[in-house]
Every structure is written in structure tokens, then in C-alpha cells.
PALUM-432381 format. One record per residue (C-alpha): residue in one letter; x, y, z. Coordinates in Angstrom, 3 decimals. Example, Ala and Ser with C-alpha at 12.3 -4.5 7.8 and 13.67 -1.06 7.14 Angstrom:
2
res;X;Y;Z
a;12.300;-4.500;7.800
s;13.670;-1.060;7.140
//
This chain:
524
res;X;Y;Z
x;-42.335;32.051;10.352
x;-42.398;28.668;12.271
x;-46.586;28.555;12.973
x;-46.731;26.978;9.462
x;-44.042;24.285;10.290
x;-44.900;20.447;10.981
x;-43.732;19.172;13.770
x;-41.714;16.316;11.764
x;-40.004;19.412;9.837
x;-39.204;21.222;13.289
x;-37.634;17.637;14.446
x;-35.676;17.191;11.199
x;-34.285;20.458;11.596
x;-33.585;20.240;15.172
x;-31.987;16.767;14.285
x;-29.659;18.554;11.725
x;-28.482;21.422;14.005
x;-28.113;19.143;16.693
x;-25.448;17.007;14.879
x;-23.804;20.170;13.240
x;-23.475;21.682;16.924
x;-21.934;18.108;17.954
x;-19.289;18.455;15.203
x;-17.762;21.837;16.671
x;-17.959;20.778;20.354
x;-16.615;17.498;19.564
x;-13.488;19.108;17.213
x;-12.777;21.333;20.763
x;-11.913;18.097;22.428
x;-10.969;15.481;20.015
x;-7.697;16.975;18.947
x;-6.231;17.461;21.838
x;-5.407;13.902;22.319
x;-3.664;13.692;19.017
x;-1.989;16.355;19.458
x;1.535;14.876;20.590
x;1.113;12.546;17.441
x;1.042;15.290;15.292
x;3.513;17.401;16.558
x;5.800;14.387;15.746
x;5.174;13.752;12.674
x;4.713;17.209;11.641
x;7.877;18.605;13.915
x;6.436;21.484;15.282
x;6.656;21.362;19.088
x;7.440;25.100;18.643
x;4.268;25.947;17.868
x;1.721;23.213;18.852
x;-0.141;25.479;20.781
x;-0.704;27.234;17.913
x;-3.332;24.636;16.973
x;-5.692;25.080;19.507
x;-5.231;29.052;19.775
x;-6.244;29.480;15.981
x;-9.299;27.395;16.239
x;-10.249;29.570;19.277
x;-9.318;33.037;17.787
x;-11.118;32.426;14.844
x;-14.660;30.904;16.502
x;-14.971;33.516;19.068
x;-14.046;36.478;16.762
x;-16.703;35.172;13.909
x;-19.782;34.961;16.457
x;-20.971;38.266;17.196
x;-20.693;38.565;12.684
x;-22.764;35.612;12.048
x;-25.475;36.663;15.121
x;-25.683;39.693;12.788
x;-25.900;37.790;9.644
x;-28.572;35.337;10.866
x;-30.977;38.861;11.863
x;-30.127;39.740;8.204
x;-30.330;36.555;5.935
x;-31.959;32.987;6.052
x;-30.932;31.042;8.566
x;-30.567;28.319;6.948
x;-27.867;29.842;3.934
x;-25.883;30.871;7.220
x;-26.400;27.601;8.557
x;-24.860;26.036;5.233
x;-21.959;28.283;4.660
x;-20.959;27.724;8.385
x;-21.371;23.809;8.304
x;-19.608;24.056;4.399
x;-17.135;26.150;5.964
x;-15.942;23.671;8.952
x;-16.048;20.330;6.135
x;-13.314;22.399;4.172
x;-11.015;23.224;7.063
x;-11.277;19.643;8.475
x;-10.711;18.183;5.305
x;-7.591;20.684;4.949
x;-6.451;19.835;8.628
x;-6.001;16.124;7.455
x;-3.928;16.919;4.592
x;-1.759;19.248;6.433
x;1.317;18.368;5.587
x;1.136;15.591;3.167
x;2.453;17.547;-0.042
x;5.557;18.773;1.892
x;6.187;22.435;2.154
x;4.141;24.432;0.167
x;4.300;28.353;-0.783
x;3.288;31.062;1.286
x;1.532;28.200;3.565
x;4.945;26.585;5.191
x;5.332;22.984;6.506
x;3.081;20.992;7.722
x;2.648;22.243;10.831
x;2.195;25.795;9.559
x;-0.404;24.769;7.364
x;-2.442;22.794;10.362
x;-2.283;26.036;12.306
x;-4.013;28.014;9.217
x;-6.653;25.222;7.818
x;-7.646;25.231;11.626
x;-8.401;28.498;11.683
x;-10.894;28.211;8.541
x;-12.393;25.609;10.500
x;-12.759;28.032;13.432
x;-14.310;30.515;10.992
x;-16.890;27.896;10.597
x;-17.231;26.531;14.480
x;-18.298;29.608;15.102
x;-21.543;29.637;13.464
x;-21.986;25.739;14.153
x;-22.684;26.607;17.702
x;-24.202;30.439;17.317
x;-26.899;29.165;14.815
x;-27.894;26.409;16.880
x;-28.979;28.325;19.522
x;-30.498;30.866;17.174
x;-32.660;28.473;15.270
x;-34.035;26.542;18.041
x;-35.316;29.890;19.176
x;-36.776;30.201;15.440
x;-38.612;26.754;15.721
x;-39.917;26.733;19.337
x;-41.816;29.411;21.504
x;-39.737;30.138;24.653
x;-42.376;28.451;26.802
x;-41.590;24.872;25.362
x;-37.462;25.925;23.941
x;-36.180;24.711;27.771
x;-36.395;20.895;27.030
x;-34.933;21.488;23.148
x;-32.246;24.029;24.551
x;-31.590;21.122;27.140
x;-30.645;18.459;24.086
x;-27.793;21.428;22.988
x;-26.209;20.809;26.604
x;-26.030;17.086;26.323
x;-24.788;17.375;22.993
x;-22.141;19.104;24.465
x;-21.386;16.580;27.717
x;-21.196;13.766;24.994
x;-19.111;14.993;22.766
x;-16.484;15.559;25.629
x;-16.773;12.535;26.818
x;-16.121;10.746;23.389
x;-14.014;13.336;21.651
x;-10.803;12.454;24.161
x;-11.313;8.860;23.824
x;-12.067;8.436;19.993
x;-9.492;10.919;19.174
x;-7.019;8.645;21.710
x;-8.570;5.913;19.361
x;-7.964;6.760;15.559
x;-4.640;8.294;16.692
x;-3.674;4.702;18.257
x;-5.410;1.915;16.240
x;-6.422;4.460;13.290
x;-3.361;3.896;11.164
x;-4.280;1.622;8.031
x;-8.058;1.610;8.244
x;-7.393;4.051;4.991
x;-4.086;2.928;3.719
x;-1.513;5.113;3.583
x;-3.167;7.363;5.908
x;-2.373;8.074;9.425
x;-4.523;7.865;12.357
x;-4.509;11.173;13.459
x;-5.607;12.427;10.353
x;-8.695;10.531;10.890
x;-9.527;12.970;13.876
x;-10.375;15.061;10.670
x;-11.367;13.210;8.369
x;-14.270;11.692;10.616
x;-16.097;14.916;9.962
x;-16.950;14.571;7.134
x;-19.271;12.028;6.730
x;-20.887;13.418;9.598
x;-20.884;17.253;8.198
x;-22.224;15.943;5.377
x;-25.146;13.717;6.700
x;-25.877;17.175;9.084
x;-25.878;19.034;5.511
x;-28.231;16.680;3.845
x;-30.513;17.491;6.879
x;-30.278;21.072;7.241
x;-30.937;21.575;2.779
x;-33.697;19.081;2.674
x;-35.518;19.446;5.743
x;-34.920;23.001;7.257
x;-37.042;25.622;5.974
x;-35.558;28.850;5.122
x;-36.276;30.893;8.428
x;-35.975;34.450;6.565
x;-35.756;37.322;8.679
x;-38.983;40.082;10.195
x;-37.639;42.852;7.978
x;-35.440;43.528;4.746
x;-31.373;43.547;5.330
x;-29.788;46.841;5.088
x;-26.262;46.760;4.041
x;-23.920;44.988;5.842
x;-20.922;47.140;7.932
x;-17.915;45.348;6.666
x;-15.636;48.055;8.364
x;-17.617;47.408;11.870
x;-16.370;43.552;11.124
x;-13.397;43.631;10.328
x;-12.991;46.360;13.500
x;-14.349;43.983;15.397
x;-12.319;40.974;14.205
x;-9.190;43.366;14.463
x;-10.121;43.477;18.375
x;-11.106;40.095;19.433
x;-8.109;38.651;17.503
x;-5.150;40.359;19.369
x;-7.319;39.881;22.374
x;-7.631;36.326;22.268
x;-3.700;35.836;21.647
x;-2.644;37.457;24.029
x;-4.647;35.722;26.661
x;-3.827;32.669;25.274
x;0.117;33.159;25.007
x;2.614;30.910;27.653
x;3.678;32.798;30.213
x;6.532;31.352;30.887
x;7.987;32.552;27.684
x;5.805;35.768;27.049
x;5.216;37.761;30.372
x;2.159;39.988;31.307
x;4.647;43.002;31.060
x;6.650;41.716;27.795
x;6.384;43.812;25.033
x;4.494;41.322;22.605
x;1.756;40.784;25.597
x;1.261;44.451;25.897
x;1.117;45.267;22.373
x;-1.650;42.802;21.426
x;-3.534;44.106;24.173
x;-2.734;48.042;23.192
x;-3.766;47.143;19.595
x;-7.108;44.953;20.698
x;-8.242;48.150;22.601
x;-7.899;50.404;20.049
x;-9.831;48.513;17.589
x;-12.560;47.276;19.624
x;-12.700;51.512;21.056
x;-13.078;52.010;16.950
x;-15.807;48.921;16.504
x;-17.621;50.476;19.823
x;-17.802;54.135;18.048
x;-18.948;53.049;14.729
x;-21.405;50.481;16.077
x;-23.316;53.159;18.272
x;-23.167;55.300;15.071
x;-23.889;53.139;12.048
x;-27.815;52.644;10.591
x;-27.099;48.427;10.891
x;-24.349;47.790;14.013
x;-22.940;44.301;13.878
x;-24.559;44.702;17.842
x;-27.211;46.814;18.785
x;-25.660;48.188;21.696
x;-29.597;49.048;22.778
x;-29.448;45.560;23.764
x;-27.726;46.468;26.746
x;-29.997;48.661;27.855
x;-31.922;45.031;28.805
x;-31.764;44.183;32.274
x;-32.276;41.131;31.285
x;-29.709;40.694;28.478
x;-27.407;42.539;31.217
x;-27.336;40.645;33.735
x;-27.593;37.318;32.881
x;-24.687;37.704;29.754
x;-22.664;39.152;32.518
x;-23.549;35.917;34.552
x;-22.596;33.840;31.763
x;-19.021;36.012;31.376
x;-18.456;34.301;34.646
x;-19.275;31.075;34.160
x;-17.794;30.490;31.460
x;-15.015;31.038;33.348
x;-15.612;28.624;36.231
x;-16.404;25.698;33.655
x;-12.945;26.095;31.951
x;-11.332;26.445;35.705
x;-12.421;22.947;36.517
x;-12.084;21.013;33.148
x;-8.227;22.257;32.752
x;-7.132;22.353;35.991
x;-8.266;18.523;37.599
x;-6.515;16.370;35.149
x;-3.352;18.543;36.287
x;-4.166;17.709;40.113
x;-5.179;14.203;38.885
x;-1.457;13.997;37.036
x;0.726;15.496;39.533
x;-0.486;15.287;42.609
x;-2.439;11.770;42.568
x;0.228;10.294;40.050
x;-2.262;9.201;37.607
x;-1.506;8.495;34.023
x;-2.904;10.745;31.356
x;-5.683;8.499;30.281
x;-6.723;7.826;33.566
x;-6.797;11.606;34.281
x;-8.977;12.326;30.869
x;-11.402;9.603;32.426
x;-11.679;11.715;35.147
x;-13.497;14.185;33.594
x;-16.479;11.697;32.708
x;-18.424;12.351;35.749
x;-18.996;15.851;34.719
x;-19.613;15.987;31.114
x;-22.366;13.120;32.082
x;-23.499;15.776;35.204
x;-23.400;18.376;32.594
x;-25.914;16.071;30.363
x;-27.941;15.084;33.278
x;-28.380;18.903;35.088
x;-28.955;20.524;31.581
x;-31.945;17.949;29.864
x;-33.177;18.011;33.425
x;-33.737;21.790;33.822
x;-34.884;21.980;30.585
x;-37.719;19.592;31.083
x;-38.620;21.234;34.518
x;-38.739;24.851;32.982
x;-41.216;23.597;30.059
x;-42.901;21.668;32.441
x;-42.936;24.404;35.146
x;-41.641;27.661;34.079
x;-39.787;30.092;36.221
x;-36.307;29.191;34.848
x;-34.692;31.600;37.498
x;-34.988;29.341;40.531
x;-33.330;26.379;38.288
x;-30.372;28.561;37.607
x;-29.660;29.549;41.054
x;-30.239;25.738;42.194
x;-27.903;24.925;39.864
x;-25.469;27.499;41.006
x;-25.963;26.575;44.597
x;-24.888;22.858;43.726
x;-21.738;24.206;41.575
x;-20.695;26.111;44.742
x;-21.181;22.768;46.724
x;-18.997;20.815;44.215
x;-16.280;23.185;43.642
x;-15.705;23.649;47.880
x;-15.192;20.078;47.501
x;-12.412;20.079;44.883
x;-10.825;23.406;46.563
x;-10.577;21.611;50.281
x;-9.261;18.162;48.218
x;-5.661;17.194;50.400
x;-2.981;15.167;48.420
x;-4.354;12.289;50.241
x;-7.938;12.287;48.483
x;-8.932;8.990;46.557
x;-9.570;8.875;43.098
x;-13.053;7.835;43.287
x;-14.233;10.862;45.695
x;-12.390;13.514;42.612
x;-15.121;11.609;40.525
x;-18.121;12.067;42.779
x;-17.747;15.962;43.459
x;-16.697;16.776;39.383
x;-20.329;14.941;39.066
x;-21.372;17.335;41.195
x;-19.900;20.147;40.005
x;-21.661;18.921;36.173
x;-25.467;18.746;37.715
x;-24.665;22.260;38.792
x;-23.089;23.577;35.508
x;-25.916;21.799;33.191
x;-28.936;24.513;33.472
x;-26.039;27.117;32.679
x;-26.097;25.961;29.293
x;-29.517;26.235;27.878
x;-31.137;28.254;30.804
x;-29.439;31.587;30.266
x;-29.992;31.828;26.719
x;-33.528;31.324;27.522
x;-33.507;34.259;29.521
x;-32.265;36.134;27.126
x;-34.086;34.970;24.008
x;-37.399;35.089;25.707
x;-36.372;39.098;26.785
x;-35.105;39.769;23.160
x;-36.989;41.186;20.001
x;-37.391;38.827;17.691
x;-35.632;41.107;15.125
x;-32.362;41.304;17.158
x;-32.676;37.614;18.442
x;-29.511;36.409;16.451
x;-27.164;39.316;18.016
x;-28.412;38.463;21.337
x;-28.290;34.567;21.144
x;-24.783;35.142;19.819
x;-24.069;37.868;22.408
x;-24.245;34.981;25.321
x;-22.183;32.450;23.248
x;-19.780;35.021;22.637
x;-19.886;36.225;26.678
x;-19.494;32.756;27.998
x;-16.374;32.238;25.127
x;-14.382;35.300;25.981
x;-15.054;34.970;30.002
x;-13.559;31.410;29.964
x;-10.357;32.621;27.941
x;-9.926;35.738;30.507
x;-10.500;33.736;33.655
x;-8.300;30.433;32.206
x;-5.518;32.953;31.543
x;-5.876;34.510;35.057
x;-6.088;31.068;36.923
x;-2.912;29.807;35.236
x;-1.172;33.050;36.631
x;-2.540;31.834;39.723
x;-1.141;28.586;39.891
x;2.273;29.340;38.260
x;2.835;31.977;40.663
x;1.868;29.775;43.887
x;3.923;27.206;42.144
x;6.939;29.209;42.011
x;6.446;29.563;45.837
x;5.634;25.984;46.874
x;8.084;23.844;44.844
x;11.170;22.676;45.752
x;14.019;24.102;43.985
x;14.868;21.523;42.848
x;11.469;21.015;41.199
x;11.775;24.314;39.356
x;13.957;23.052;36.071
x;13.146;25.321;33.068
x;11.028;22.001;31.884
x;8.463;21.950;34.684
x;8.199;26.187;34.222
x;7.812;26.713;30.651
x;6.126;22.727;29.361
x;3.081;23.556;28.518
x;0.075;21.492;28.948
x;-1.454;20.064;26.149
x;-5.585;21.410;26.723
x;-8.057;21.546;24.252
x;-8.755;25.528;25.571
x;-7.260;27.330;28.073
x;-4.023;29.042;28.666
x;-0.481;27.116;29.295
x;0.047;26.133;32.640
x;3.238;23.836;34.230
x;2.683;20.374;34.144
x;5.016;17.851;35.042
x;5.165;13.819;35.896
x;8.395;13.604;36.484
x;8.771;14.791;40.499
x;4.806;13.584;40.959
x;5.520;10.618;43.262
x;7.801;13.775;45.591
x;5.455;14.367;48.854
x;7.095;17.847;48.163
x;5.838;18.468;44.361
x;2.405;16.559;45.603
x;2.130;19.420;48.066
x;2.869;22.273;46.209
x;0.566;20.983;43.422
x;-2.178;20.007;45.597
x;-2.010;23.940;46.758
x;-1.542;25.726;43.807
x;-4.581;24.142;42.182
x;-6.982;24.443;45.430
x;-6.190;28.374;45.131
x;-7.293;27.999;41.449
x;-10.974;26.409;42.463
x;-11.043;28.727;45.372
x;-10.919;31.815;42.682
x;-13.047;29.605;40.622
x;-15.592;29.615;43.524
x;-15.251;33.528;43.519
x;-16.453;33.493;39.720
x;-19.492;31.679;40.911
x;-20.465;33.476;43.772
x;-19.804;36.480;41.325
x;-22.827;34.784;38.962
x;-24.856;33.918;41.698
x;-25.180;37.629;42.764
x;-25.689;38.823;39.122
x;-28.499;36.043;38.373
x;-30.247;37.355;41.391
x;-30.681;40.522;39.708
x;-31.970;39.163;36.683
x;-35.475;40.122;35.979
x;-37.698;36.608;35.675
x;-40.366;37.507;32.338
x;-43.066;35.222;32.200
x;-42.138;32.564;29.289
x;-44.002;33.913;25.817
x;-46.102;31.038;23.929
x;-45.145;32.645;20.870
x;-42.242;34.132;19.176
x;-44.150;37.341;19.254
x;-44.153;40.263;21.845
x;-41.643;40.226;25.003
x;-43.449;40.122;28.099
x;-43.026;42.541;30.843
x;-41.152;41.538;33.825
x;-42.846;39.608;36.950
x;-40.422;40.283;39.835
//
């Protein structure tokens, strides 16, 4: 399939998935600064969270469905319908609103919560097919330094998604006239979707599948879509207002594990399972998916949780807090291209994931033992830390995987590890906000504890709603109590990754293959 490929066509190709992947990381990050913008002019502080949560449920429920699709079609139609996809429900998103209430859709901000949905429908397979088609044009021996590009991709984009998104919504009003600046935030992917299509229909080659579809399982699907839905929700709802115990909470969940107990028994059933639950026979698609469960929680732990110590317990502005997070999206950049250069160079991927662990456990004991008292600049030096740790997470496991994987079954198991990583950081974000609201509701003064500071959400880009508050940050008391609730949140966080550390030592380590051909047998 790829031996007949130049390597100008492989380049092209990997140049057009590249910028399609940057679209969907850098529409996780963007919007969130233009968020209070919008809610104003769209009046819907009741549901603002809403945006965010819809993008979400729809890109993590879609990926398993197009890992399947890419095993049964060309990539590069799945490719095209995802990028297609995500250009309509950005272009949608930036319209929201502007024709006044409309029928069956609602007000503006009703209609921003659905059009982001369709574009989660196609984020989904902007960062699933990435992975999948790299593995398509590169053997696994020489994939590390490509798969290394997808995790700078990713740094970059959140580093410029907060600030350009801070950008059109400021200064953005009247570069198209009659337009506001936060509908730029959408509008500027368009040019680039379509530059990334113009790639991916001109240069990338079809990349058909080893064997002739059978039919597709809707039912499994829309089972499966039934489950990760609810599932997603729930974990995403404030807690303030909707309790573990409340009745909505539980009956999402109820409902999510009845449909994904339904998905389970017609998967292991049906001739052409939207996942081949053999795959988990694997040890190697095991261990290190349930590895990347847990990291994916850790890297969500730090990313929402230090602009909140940076806020209230440093007394930063907002902006300043954002900037924080710089370090480690350039750590992330640095760690991942860096491990991916050494494995091609070097092999043995398994001793750069545990290094990289190691140095994550360094960096996060830092940021758990941080007193009220700590100075901006040292925040900066150990999230840099904690980012050369966290960058051979992102290409390195999917190597493992892909290199232990069929290549008939390579698209459900590359979108296995996305979709792992995805629905570990929404269960452990969820979890470490109950963590620091409860310690919260212990530590602050009572007269800290209006309903504002326990039900105002923060305004994150992922994650679940957690207290935030400005207004009692300069009170040694609320410093205190903020300062502890959020070391308790990296000191689970460091649990996560000790938890990964243990399961990537059980990992099998299979010699790199120097051809998309036979999986090798294990070497330790």
C-alpha cells in the first residue's frame, strides 16, 4: 500500500494531516478564551458550559466509529468527510446566532451548543486519522520521529489557541465588517480546513484497506454512541448544582451502562464489531491503552488545575495565568519530537516512556509541595518539567500499539488509545474537581463560601467545573485553603502516574517492524 509511494507524496500527505490534526487541537483551546464574549452577546450564561461539553461528547463518542471506518474504507474519503465535517460546524458556530431565533434550533446560544457538536462529530476523526495514516505511510521503525511532529502540533496549538482566540475576540471586531471578533475564532478555520483539504485530495493517495468491507453494524454504533454520550455528561456536569447522588447524575450513568453492556454483547457477537474485542487479548494493546487511560488523566490534572492556583492563590490575572501554561505545551513539543527522534534513531521506545514518566513524577512533586509563597517564575520551571515528561506519552504509546497491531485492525487500535487517553482525562478531571471542592469546603473561611465561589464555574477548554474565585484571592485565608486543595489534586495526579508507570512496566517491548507487514514477537 505505501511501498509504491514517493517520498514527496508521503510528505504532502503528512503535511495535510498534520494541519488538519492542528485544526481540532487548536479549536479545544481557542474558544475558551472567547467564551465570556460570547456568552454576552449570545445571553446564555446558563448554559455556557454547554459549549465545551458538546464538542467533547461528540469527538470522543465518534472515535472508536471512524477507527472502524478507516479498517473498512479509504482513508483518505474518511479523512475528507471528517475534515468537511469540522469546516461546516465551524462555519455554523460563527453564525450562531446572527438570524435570531430560529425553529427547532433556539437562540443563539442554543444553536452554538448544537453546530459545536457537528464540529465534534468531525474533531473526532481529525485527530483518530492522523494517527492512523501516519501508521499507513511509515514502517514503525522510522513512525517515532513523524508520530513526534503530531505531539508538537499539539504543544503549539495550545500555546497559540488561548492567545489568538484572546486576540480576534479583542482586536477582531471590524477586520470583516459587521462581524464580531469572536466569530472569527470560527471563521479562521476555514481557510485553513480548506488549504488542509486541498492537500489531503491532491496529494494523499487513497490508502484502501487489506481486505473487502463487510457491512457496517449501525446498531453496534449507535449502542455505542448511546453509551459514551450519557457517560461523558454526566462526568462533565457542575457539581455544585448536579450532585454525584442527584437523580439526573445517576440516571445518565444507569442509562450509559446499559447501552455500552448492549454495545459489549453485540460487539463480541457480530461478524464486523465496531472493536475487535480480540484486541484485548494483546498484552501489548493492554497494557499500554490502560497506561494511556491514566495519563490522560494526569495531563488534564495539571493543565486545569494551575491557572486556578495561579488565579487564587498567587493573585494573578487571567492572562497572566494562561501564560503560565507556556512552559509546558513548549516541554510537551520538546519531550515528544525528542523521543521520537531517539526511538528511530535507537529503538527500544520502552525505556523513553518510563524516562519520561520518571521526569513527570519529578515535575508534578514539585507543583504538589508548591506553598502559597512560591514565585511565579519557579510554577514556570517545574510545568516545563512536567511537559518534557508528558511529550513521549503522545506519540510513544501509539507506537507500541501500532507496531503490536495487525495491520487489518490498525484503525480500531490507533483509535482505541485516542479514545483511552480521551475518556481517562474526563473520569480523572471529574474526580479531581470532587477533590478540590470537597477540601475546599473544609479549608475556606465561611465567609469565603458565598453560593458564587461554590457553584461559578471555571471557564476550561475540557475538564469538569471546579470553584474559582478572585474576589477573596489577596485573603492569606482563601490563599491557604486554595494552595491545599489544589496540592491534594497533583498529589492524586501523582497517583495516576505512578499508576502508568507500573502498567508500562508490564508492557511487552516488540522489536520495531521495517515494514507494515507481520508483528514481531516480543523481546522481553
Amino acid at each position: 500500500m505505501t511501498e509504491t509511494l514517493t517520498h514527496r507524496q508521503k510528505m504532502l500527505t503528512f503535511a495535510g494531516i498534520l494541519l488538519a490534526m492542528f485544526l481540532g487541537s487548536l479549536d479545544q483551546t481557542i474558544v475558551s478564551t472567547a467564551l465570556p464574549r460570547i456568552v454576552a452577546d449570545l445571553h446564555g450564561l446558563d448554559r455556557f458550559t454547554w459549549v465545551a461539553t458538546a464538542y467533547l461528547v461528540a469527538s470522543t463518542a465518534l472515535v472508536p466509529i471512524y477507527g472502524k471506518l478507516a479498517d473498512m474504507y479509504s482513508r483518505r474519503t474518511i479523512e475528507i468527510v471528517a475534515v468537511s465535517i469540522f469546516l461546516v460546524g465551524s462555519g455554523l458556530c460563527g453564525l450562531a446566532g446572527e438570524f435570531g431565533t430560529l425553529p427547532v434550533l433556539g437562540d443563539g446560544m442554543t444553536q452554538l451548543v448544537v453546530f459545536r457538536a457537528i464540529q465534534g462529530f468531525g474533531g473526532a476523526g481529525l485527530f483518530a486519522m492522523a494517527f492512523i495514516i501516519i501508521a499507513d505511510l511509515f514502517a514503525p521503525a522510522e513512525r517515532g520521529r513523524y508520530q513526534g511532529f503530531t505531539g508538537a502540533v499539539f504543544g503549539t496549538s495550545s500555546v497559540l489557541g488561548p492567545l489568538l482566540g484572546g486576540f480576534l475576540t479583542d482586536k477582531g471586531t471590524g477586520l470583516i465588517p459587521g462581524v464580531a471578533g469572536w466569530r472569527l475564532v470560527f471563521y479562521v478555520n476555514l481557510p485553513l480546513g480548506l488549504l488542509a483539504l486541498w492537500f489531503i485530495i491532491t496529494q494523499m493517495p487513497p490508502l484502501r484497506p487489506r481486505t473487502e468491507p463487510k457491512p457496517f453494524d449501525f446498531i453496534s454504533a449507535a449502542l455505542l454512541m448511546a453509551g459514551l454520550g450519557p457517560l461523558v455528561v454526566a462526568l462533565q456536569l457542575n457539581r455544585a448544582l448536579y450532585p454525584w447522588a442527584g437523580a439526573l447524575t445517576l440516571g445518565l450513568l444507569a442509562g450509559a451502562a446499559v447501552a455500552l453492556v448492549l454495545f459489549v454483547g453485540r460487539s463480541l457477537r457480530h461478524e464486523n464489531p465496531i472493536l475487535n474485542f480480540s484486541l484485548f487479548k494483546n498484552p501489548v494493546f493492554r497494557t499500554a491503552n490502560a497506561a494511556l487511560f491514566c495519563m490522560g488523566g494526569a495531563f488534564l490534572g495539571v493543565i486545569i488545575f494551575e491557572p486556578l492556583f495561579m488565579v487564587n492563590v498567587l493573585g494573578e490575572s487571567a492572562t497572566r495565568a494562561g501564560a503560565s501554561l507556556m512552559p509546558l505545551s513548549l516541554g510537551v513539543v520538546t519531550g515528544s519530537m525528542l523521543a521520537g527522534q531517539m526511538v528511530s534513531r535507537f529503538g527500544h521506545y520502552k525505556r523513553w516512556m518510563l524516562g519520561g514518566l520518571v521526569l513527570l513524577l519529578g515535575g508534578l512533586s514539585l507543583l504538589a509541595t508548591m506553598p502559597p509563597t512560591v514565585q511565579y517564575y519557579q510554577v514556570l520551571i517545574y510545568l516545563a518539567v512536567c511537559g518534557l515528561g508528558l511529550g513521549p506519552t503522545m506519540p510513544l504509546y501509539t507506537l507500541a500499539v501500532q507496531n503490536a497491531t495487525e495491520p487489518t485492525l490498525m484503525g480500531q487500535a490507533t483509535s482505541a488509545s485516542q479514545f483511552f487517553r480521551q475518556i481517562g482525562g474526563a473520569l480523572a478531571a471529574s474526580a479531581l474537581g470532587a477533590v478540590l471542592t470537597f477540601t475546599l469546603a473544609h479549608s475556606l473561611p465561611a465567609a469565603a463560601q458565598t453560593p458564587a465561589t461554590a457553584a461559578r464555574p471555571a471557564v476550561v477548554a475540557e475538564g469538569p467545573a471546579v470553584p474559582a474565585t478572585t474576589a477573596g484571592a489577596a485573603d492569606p485565608a482563601v490563599r491557604a485553603a486554595f494552595a491545599t486543595a489544589i496540592r491534594r489534586v497533583y498529589m492524586v495526579d501523582i497517583l495516576l502516574v505512578v499508576g502508568g508507570l507500573l502498567l508500562t512496566l508490564l508492557v511487552p517491548e516488540l522489536p520495531l517492524r521495517k515494514a507494515n507487514e507481520k508483528v514481531p514477537t516480543a523481546v522481553e
